[in-house]
FIPASE-234540 format. One record per residue (C-alpha): residue in one letter; z, y, x. Coordinates in steps of 0.1 Angstrom, whole numbers, plus 5000, padded with zeros to 4 digits. Layout:
N
  rest     w     v     u
     A     Z     Y     X
...
//
This chain:
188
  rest     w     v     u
     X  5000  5000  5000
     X  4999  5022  5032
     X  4967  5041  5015
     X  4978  5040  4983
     X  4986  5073  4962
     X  5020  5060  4949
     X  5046  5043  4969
     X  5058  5010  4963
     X  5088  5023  4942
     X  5068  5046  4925
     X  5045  5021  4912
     X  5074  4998  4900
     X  5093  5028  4882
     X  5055  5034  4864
     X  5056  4995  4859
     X  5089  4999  4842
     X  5081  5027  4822
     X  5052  5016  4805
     X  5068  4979  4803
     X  5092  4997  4786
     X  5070  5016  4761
     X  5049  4983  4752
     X  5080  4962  4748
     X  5092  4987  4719
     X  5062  4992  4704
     X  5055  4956  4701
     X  5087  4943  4695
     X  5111  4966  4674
     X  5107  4956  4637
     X  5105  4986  4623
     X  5074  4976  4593
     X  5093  4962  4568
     X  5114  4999  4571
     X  5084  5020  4574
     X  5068  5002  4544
     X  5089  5016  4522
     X  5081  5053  4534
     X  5060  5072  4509
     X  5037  5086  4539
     X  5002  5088  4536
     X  4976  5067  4558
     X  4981  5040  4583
     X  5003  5041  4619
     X  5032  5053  4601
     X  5054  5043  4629
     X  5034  5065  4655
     X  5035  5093  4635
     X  5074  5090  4633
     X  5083  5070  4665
     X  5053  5074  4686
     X  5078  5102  4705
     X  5100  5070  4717
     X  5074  5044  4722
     X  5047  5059  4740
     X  5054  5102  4751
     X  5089  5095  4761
     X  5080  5069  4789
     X  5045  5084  4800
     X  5064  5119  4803
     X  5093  5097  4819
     X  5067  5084  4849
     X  5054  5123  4848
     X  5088  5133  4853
     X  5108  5111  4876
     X  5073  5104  4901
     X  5070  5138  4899
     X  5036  5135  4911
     X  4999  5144  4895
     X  4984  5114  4871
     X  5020  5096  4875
     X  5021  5100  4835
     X  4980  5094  4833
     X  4985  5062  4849
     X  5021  5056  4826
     X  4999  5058  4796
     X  4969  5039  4808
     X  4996  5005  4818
     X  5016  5012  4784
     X  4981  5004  4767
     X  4970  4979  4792
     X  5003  4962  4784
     X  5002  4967  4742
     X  4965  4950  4742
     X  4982  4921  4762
     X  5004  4918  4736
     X  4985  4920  4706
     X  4948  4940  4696
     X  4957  4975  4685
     X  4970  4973  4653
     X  4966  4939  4649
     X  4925  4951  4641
     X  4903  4924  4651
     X  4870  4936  4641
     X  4855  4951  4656
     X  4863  4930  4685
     X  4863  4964  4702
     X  4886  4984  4681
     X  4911  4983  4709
     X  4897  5002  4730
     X  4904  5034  4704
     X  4938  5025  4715
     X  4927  5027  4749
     X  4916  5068  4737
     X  4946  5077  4718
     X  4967  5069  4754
     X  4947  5076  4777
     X  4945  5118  4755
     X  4980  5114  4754
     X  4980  5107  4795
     X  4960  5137  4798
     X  4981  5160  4779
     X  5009  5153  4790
     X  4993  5159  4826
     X  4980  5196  4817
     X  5010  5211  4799
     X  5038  5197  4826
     X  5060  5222  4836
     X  5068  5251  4814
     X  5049  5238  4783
     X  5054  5199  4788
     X  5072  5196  4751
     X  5035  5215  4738
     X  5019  5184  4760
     X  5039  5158  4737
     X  5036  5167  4709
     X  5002  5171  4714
     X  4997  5137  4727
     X  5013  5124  4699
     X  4997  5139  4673
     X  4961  5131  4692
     X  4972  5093  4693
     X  4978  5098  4653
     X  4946  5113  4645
     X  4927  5089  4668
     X  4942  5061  4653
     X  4934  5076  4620
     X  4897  5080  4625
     X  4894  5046  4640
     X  4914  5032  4610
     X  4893  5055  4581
     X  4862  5046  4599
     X  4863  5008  4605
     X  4885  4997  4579
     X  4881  5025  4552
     X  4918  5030  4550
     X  4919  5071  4554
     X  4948  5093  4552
     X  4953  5111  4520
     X  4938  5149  4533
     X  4966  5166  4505
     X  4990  5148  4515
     X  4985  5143  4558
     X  5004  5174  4567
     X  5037  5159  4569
     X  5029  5128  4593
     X  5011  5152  4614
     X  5038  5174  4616
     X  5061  5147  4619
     X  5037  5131  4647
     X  5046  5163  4668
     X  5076  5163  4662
     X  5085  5129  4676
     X  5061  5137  4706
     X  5087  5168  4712
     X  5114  5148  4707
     X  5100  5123  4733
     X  5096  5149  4759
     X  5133  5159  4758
     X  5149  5128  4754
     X  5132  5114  4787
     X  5142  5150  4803
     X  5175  5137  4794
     X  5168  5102  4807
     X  5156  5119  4839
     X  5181  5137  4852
     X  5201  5105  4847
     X  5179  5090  4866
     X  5184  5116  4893
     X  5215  5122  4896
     X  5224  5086  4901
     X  5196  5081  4928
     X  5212  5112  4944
     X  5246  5102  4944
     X  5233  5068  4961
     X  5217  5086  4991
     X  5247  5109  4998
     X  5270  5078  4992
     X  5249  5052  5011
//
């Protein structure tokens, strides 16, 4: 890894992180609660939790790597890792419908990149509400399951809100992070 961009323990920690984000997206049963949600259109659970599954750990590899495309390539593995697991959404046809997954990450990667620093909440909210609306398209144009235009305000808003709340819960998370690494090297 002598020519490589990241370090060794920087690519584990972006390993981790978007192990992390997969894991909970794939895993926590939250369905059978958002069923019984009156919210229009499909990926009701990004739209709400998409702050927690997917911003909070590609800001996370941003944040703690603290080098350019750290969160990029956060949000590339947390895809590469969800289409392991299962096709996106569980949409199997097209046989390439995944790969609109693949977009909604890869534009959440990307703005999470651009607005780091002063802006980075903008940048997650942002990215969330992109991965909503991508996921909506793909959804209204492939399966012909489209979110109710009257009534698609609140998810969206809702969809930022969680990306916000994703960017500030992994600031949180990273100075954890940092303050325990720090102790160790003044310690050790």
């Amino acid at each position: 890894m002598k020519n490589s961009y990241f370090s060794f323990n920087e690519w584990l920690l972006i390993l981790i992180f978007a192990l992390c984000g997969a894991l909970m997206n794939s895993y926590l049963p939250l369905k059978s609660f958002l069923d019984g949600l009156d919210m229009t259109g499909p990926a009701k659970g990004m739209a709400l939790f998409g702050g927690f599954f997917f911003v909070m750990w590609v800001y996370l590899g941003r944040k703690v790597i603290d080098k350019k495309y750290a969160g990029l390539t956060t949000a590339i593995l947390v895809i590469s890792f969800c289409l392991f697991l299962s096709p996106w959404y569980g949409v199997t046809s097209p046989s390439w419908f995944s790969l609109y997954g693949l977009l909604a990450l890869l534009s959440l990667g990307i703005l999470v990149e651009l607005f780091y620093g002063k802006w980075d909440w903008v940048g997650g909210g942002l990215g969330n509400l992109f991965c909503l609306v991508i996921t909506w398209l793909a959804f209204g144009f492939h399966q012909q399951i489209w979110a109710e235009a009257k009534h698609a305000f609140l998810p969206l808003l809702a969809a930022f809100i969680s990306g916000v709340a994703g960017v500030l819960l992994a600031r949180v998370i990273a100075k954890i992070i940092s303050g325990k690494t720090t102790k160790r090297l003044y310690q050790g």
